[in-house]
TITIMAR-378819 format. One record per residue: residue number from 0; x, y, z of N, C-alpha, C, O in turn. Coordinates in nm, 3 decimals, always signed. Example, Ala and Ser with C-alpha at 12.3 -4.5 7.8 and 13.67 -1.06 7.14 Angstrom:
TITIMAR-378819
0; +1.319; -0.569; +0.780; +1.230; -0.450; +0.780; +1.320; -0.330; +0.780; +1.424; -0.332; +0.846
1; +1.285; -0.225; +0.708; +1.367; -0.106; +0.714; +1.290; +0.003; +0.787; +1.341; +0.114; +0.804
end
This chain:
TITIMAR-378819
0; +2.790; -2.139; -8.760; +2.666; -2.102; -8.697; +2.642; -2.187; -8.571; +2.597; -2.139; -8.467
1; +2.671; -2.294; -8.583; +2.678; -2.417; -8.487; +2.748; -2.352; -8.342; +2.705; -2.379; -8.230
2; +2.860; -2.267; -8.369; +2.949; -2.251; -8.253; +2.864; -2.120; -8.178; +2.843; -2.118; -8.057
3; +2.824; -2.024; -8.260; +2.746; -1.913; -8.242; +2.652; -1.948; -8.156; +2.652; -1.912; -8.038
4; +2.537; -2.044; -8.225; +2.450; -2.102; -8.128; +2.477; -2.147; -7.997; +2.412; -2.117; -7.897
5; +2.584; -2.228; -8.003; +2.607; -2.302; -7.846; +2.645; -2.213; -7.775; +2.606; -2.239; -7.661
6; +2.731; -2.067; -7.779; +2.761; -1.961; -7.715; +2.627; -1.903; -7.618; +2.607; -1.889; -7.498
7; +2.543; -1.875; -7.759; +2.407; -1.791; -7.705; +2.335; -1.890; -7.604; +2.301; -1.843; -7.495
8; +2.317; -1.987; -7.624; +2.243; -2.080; -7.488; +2.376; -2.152; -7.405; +2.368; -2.262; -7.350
9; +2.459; -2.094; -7.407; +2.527; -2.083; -7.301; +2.551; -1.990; -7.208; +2.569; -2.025; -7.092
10; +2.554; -1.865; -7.241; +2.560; -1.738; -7.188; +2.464; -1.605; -7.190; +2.489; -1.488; -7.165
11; +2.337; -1.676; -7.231; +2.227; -1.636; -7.244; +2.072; -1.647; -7.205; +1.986; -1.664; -7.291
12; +2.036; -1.633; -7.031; +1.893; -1.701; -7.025; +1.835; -1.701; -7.083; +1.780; -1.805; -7.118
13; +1.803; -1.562; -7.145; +1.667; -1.580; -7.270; +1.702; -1.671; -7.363; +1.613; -1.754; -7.384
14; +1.805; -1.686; -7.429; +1.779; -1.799; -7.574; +1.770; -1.899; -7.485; +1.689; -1.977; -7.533
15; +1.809; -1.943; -7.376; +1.793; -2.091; -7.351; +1.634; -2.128; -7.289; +1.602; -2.240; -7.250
16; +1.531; -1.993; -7.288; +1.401; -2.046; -7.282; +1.382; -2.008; -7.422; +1.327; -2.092; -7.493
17; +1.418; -1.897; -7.477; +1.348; -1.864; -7.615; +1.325; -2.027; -7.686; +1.229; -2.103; -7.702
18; +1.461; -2.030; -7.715; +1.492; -2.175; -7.812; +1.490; -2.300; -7.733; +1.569; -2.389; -7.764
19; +1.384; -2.323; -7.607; +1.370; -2.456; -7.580; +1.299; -2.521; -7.612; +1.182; -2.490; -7.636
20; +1.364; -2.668; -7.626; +1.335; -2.742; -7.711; +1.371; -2.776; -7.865; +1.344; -2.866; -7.945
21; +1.448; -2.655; -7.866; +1.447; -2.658; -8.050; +1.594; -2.627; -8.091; +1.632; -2.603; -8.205
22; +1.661; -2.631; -7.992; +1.821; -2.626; -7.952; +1.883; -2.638; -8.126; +1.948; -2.551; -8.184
23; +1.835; -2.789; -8.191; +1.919; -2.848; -8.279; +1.787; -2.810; -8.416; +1.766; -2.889; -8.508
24; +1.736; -2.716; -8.405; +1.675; -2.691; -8.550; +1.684; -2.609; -8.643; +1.702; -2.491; -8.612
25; +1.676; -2.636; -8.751; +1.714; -2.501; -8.853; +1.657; -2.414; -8.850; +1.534; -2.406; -8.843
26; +1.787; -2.271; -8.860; +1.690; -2.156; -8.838; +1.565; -2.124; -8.882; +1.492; -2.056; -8.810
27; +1.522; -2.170; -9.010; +1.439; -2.141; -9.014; +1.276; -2.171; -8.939; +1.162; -2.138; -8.972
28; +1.334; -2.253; -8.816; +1.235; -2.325; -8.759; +1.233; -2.208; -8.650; +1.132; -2.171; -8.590
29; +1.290; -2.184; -8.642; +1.346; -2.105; -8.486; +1.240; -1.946; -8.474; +1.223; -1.874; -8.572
30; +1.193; -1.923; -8.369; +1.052; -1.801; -8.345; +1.139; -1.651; -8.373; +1.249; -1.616; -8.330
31; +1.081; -1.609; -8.428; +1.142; -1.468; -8.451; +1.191; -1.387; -8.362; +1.113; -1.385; -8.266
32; +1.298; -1.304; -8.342; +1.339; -1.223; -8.236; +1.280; -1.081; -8.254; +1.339; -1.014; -8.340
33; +1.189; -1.029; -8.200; +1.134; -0.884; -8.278; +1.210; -0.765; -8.189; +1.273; -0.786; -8.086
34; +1.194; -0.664; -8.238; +1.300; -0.584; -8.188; +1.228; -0.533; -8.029; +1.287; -0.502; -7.926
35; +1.101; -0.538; -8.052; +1.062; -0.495; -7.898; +1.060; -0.592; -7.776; +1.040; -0.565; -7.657
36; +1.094; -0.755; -7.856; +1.131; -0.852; -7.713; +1.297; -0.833; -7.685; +1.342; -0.869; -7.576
37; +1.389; -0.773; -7.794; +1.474; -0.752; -7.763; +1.514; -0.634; -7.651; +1.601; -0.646; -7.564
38; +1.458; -0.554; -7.667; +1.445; -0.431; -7.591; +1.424; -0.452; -7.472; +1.505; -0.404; -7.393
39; +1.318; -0.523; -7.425; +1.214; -0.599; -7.344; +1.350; -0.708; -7.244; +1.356; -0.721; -7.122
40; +1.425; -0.756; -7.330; +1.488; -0.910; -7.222; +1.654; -0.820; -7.301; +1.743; -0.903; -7.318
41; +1.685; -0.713; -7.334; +1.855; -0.704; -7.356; +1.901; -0.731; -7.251; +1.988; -0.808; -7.291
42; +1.917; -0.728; -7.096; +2.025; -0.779; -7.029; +2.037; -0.924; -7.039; +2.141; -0.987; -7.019
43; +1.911; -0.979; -7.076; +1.924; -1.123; -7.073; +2.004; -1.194; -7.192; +2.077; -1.293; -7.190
44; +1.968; -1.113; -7.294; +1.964; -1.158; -7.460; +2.134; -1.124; -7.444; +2.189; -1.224; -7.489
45; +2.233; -1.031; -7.402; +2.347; -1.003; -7.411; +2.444; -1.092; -7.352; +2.442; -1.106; -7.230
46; +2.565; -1.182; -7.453; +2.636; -1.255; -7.369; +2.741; -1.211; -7.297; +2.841; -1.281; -7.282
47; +2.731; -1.103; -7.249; +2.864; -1.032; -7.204; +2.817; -0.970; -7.064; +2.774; -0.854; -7.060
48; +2.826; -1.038; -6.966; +2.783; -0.979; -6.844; +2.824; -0.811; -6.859; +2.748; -0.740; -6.792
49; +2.908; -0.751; -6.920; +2.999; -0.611; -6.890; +2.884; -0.546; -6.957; +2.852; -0.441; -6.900
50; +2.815; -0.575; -7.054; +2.686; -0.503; -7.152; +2.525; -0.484; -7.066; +2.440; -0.573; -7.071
51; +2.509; -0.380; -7.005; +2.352; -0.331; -6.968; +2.316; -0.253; -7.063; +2.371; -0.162; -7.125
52; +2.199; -0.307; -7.065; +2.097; -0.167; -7.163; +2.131; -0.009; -7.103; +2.174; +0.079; -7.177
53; +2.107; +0.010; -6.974; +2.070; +0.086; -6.934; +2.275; +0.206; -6.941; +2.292; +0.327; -6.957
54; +2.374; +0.100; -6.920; +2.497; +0.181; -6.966; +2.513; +0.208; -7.104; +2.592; +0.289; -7.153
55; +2.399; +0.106; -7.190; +2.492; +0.102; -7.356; +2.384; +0.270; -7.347; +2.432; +0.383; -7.357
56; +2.250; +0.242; -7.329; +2.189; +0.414; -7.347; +2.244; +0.525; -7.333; +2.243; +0.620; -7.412
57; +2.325; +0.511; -7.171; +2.400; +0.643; -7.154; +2.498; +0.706; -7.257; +2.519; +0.818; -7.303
58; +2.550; +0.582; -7.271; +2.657; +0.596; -7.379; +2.620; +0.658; -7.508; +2.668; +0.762; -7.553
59; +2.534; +0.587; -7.560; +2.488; +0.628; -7.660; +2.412; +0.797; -7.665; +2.407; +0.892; -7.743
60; +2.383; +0.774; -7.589; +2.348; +0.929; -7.566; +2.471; +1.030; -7.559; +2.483; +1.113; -7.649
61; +2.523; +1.028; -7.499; +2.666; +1.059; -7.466; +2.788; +1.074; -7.573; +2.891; +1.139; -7.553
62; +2.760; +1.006; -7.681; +2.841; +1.036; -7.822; +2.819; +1.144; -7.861; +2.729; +1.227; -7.847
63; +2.971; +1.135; -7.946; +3.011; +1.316; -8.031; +3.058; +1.248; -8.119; +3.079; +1.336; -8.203
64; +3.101; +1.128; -8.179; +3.170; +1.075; -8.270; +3.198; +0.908; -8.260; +3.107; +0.830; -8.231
65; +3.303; +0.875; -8.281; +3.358; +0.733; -8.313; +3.371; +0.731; -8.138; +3.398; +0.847; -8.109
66; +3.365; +0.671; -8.042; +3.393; +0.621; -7.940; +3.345; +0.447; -7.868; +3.262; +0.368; -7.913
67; +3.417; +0.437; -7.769; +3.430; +0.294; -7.756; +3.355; +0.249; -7.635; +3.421; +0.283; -7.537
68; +3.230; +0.179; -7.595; +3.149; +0.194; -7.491; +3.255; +0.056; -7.397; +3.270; -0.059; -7.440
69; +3.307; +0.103; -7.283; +3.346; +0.010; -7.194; +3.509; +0.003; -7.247; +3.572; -0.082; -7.184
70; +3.586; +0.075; -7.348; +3.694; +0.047; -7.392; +3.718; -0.042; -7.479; +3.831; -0.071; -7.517
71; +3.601; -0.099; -7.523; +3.644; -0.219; -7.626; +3.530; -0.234; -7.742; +3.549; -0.334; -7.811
72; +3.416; -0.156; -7.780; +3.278; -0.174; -7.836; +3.273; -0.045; -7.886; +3.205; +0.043; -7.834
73; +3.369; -0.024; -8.021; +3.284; +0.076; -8.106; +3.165; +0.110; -8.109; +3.087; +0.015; -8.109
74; +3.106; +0.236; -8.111; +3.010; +0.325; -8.137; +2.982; +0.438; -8.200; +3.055; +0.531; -8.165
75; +2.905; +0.462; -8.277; +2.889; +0.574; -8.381; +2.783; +0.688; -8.288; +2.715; +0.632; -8.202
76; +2.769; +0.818; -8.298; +2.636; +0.901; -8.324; +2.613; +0.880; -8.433; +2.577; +0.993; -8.463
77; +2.604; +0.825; -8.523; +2.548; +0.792; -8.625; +2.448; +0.673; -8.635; +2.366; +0.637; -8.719
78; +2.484; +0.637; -8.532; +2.413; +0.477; -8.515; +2.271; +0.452; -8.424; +2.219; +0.345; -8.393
79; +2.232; +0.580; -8.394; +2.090; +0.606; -8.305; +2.027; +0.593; -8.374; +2.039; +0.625; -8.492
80; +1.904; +0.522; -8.304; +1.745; +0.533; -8.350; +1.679; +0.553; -8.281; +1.623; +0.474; -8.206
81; +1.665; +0.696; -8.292; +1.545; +0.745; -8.166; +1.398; +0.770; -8.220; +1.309; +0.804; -8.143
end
């Protein structure tokens, strides 16, 4: 979990204001991520510069089956929540 963490506030603006200050505390200390601040900050929240909200949507929209967004990121039509 340790390595996970240092990733996300490394390659992540939002966790590195989300979780400032609190870098080294147990999760359970740590402020909740709700799904509408995720929505709200995903380009920020994503450590993969190649990942936009706005391409993973198309994509997702854009499914008929098992396909791979960007060549490397499985995706279902099964996996929408609209």
């Amino acid at each position: 979990m340790h390595l996970l963490r240092e990733h996300a506030y490394a390659n992540s603006p939002f966790y590195r204001r989300f979780h400032k200050g609190r870098e080294d505390r147990p999760l359970d200390e740590l402020p909740v991520l709700s799904n509408s601040l995720l929505m709200e900050h995903f380009d920020e929240i994503v450590t993969d510069p190649l990942v936009r909200l706005a391409d993973v949507e198309d994509h997702v929209a854009s499914l008929r089956g098992l396909e791979l967004f960007g060549g490397q990121i499985e995706g279902s039509a099964l996996e929408r929540t609209e």
